[in-house]
RONU-536629 format. One record per atom (N, C-alpha, C): residue number from 1; x, y, z. Coordinates in pm, whole numbers, plus 50000, padded with zeros to 5 digits. Example, Ala and Ser with C-alpha at 12.3 -4.5 7.8 and 13.67 -1.06 7.14 Angstrom:
<rs>
    nr       x       y       z
     1   51319   49431   50780
     1   51230   49550   50780
     1   51320   49670   50780
     2   51285   49775   50708
     2   51367   49894   50714
     2   51290   50003   50787
</rs>
This chain:
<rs>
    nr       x       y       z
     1   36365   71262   24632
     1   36457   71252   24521
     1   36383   71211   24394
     2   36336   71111   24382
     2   36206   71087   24292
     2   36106   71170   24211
     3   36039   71275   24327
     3   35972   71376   24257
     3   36068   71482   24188
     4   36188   71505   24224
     4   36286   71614   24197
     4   36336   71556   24062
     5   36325   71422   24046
     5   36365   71378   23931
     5   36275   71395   23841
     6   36158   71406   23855
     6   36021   71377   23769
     6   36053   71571   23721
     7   36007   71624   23861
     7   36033   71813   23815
     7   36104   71835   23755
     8   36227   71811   23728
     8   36339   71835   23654
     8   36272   71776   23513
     9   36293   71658   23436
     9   36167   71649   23343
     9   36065   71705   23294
    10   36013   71726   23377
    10   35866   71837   23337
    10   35945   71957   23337
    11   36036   71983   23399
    11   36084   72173   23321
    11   36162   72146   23231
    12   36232   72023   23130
    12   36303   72029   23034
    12   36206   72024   22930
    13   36062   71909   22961
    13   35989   71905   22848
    13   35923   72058   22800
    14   35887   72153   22927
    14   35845   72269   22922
    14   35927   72352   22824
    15   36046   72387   22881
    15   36130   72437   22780
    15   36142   72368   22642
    16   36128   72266   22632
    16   36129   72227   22462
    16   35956   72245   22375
    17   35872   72250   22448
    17   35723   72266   22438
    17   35662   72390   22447
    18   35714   72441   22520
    18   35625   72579   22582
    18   35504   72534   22642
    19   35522   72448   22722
    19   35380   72422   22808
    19   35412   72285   22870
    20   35382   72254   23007
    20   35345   72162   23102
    20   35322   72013   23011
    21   35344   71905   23042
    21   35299   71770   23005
    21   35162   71767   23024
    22   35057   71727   22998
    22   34945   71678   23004
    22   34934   71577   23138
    23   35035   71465   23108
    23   35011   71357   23156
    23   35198   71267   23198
    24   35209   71239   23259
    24   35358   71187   23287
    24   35430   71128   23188
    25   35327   71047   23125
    25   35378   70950   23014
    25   35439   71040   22905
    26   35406   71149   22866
    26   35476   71198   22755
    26   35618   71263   22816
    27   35694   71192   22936
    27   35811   71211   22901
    27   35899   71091   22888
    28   35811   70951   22882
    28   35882   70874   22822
    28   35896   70845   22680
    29   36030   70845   22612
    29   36125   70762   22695
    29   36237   70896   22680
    30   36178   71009   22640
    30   36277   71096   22589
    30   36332   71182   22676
    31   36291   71193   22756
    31   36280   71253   22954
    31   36363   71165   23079
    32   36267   71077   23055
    32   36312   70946   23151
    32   36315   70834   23082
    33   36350   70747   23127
    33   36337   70564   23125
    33   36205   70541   23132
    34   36156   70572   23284
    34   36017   70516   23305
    34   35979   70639   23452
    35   35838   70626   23466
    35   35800   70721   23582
    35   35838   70673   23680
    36   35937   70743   23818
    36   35954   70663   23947
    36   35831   70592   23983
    37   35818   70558   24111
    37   35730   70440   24175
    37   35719   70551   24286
    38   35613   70591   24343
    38   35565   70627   24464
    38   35576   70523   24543
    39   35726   70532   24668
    39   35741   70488   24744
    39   35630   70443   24851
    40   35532   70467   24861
    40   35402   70470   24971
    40   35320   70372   24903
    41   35286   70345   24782
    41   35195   70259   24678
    41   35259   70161   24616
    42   35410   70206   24567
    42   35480   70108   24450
    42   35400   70132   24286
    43   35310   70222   24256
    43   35232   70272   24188
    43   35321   70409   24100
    44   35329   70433   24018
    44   35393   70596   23927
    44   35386   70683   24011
    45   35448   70820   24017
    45   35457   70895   24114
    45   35315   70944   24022
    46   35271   71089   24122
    46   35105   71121   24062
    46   35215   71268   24001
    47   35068   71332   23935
    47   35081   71437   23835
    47   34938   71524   23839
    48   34984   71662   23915
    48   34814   71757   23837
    48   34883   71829   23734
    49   34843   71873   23615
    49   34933   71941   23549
    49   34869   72086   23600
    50   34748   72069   23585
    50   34631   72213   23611
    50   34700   72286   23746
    51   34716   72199   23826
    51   34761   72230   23989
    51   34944   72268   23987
    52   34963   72215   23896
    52   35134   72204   23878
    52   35208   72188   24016
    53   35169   72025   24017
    53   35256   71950   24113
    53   35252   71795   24082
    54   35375   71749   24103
    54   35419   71633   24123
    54   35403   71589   24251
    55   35320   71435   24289
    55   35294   71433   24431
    55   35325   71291   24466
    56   35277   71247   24599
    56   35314   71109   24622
    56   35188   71094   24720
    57   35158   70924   24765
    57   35021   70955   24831
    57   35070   70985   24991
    58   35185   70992   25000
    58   35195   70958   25114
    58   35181   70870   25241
    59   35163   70890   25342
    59   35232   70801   25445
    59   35075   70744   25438
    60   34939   70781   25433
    60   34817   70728   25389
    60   34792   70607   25282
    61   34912   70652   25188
    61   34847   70549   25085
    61   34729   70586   24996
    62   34694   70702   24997
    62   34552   70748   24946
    62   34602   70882   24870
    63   34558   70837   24724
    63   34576   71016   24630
    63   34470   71087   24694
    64   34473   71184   24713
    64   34433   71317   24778
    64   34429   71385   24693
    65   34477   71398   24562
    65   34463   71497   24437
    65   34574   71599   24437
    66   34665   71545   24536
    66   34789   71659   24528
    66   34767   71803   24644
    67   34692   71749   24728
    67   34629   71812   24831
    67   34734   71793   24941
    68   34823   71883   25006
    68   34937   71894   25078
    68   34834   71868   25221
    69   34862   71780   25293
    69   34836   71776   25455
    69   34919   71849   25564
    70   34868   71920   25686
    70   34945   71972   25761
    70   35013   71869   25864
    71   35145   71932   25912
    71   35209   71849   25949
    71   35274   71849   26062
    72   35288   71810   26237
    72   35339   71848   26334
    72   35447   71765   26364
    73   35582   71797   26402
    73   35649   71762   26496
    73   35648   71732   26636
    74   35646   71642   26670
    74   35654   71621   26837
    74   35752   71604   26900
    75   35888   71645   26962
    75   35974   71640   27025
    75   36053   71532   26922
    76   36103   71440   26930
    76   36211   71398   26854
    76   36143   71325   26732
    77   36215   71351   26614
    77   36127   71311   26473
    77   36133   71145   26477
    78   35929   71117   26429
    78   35926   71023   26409
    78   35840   70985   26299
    79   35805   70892   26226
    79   35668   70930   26095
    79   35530   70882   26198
    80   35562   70856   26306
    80   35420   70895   26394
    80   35392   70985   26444
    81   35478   71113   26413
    81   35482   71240   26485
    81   35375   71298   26313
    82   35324   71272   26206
    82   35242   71335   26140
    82   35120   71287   26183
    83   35048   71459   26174
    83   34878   71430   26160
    83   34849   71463   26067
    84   34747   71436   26042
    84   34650   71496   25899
    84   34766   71526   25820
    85   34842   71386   25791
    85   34912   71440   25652
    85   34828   71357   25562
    86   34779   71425   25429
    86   34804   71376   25290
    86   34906   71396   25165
    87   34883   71416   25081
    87   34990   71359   25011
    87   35098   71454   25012
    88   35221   71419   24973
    88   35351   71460   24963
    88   35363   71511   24812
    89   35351   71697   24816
    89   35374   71769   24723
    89   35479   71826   24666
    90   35544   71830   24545
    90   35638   71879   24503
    90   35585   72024   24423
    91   35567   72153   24418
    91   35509   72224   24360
    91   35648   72277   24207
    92   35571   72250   24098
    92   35677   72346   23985
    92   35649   72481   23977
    93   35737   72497   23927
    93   35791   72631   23921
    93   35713   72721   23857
    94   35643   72856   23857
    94   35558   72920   23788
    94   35508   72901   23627
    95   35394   72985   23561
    95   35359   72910   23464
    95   35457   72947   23355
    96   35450   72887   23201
    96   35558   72951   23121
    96   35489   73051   23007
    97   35618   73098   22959
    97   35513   73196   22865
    97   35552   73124   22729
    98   35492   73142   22617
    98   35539   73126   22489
    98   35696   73169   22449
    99   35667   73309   22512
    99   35814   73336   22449
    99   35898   73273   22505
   100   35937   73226   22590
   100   36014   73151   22675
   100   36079   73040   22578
   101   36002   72921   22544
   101   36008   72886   22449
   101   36073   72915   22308
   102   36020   73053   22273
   102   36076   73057   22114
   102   36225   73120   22153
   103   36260   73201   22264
   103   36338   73279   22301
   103   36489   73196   22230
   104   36466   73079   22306
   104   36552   72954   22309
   104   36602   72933   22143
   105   36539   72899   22036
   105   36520   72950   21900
   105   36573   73049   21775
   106   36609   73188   21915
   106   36628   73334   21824
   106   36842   73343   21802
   107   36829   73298   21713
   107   36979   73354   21667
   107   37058   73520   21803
   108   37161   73465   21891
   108   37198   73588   21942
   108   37226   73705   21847
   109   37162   73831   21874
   109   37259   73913   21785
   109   37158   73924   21672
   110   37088   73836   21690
   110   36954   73886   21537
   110   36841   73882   21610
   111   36824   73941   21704
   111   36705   73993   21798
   111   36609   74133   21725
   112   36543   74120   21697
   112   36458   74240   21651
   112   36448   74353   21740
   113   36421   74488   21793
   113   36416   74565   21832
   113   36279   74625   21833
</rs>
């Protein structure tokens, strides 16, 4: 819920920007309040912008760089049923274009041809 909150943010700042945040902080305070807390650290949730994902360190405790770990089930779910997990990835949504951006901008109905 946390990262979904953060994604949601980063695609409003996108749409008002035409481009990805740099860094988390530029969506305070106009985005959010403040960056969630990575439940696993108590630390800001993480951010690649390059990678475009919002991540968490997971059940490790260790940033991994947004590096998704594979993950098995063993008969009835338990969080000792993961191996080789690292961190917990939220991936956004493809890249944006400029026009995207200005699109938002253009008077309906006075569209150029």
């Amino acid at each position: 819920m946390r990262m979904t909150q953060v994604k949601l943010a980063v695609l409003a700042y996108r749409m008002d920007h035409g481009e990805l945040p740099r860094k988390l902080d530029a969506l305070v305070p106009e985005y959010l309040d403040a960056i969630p807390s990575d439940p696993f650290t108590g630390k800001p949730l993480l951010y690649d912008a390059k990678k475009g994902v919002i991540y968490s360190a997971g059940f490790d405790s260790t940033d991994n760089g947004g590096e998704a770990g594979l993950f098995i089930l063993e008969g009835d779910y338990s969080p000792n049923d993961f191996r080789e997990q690292k961190d917990l990835v939220l991936k956004i949504d493809g890249p944006v274009k400029k026009e995207r951006a200005k699109a938002k901008k253009r008077i309906p109905g006075k569209e150029k041809d």
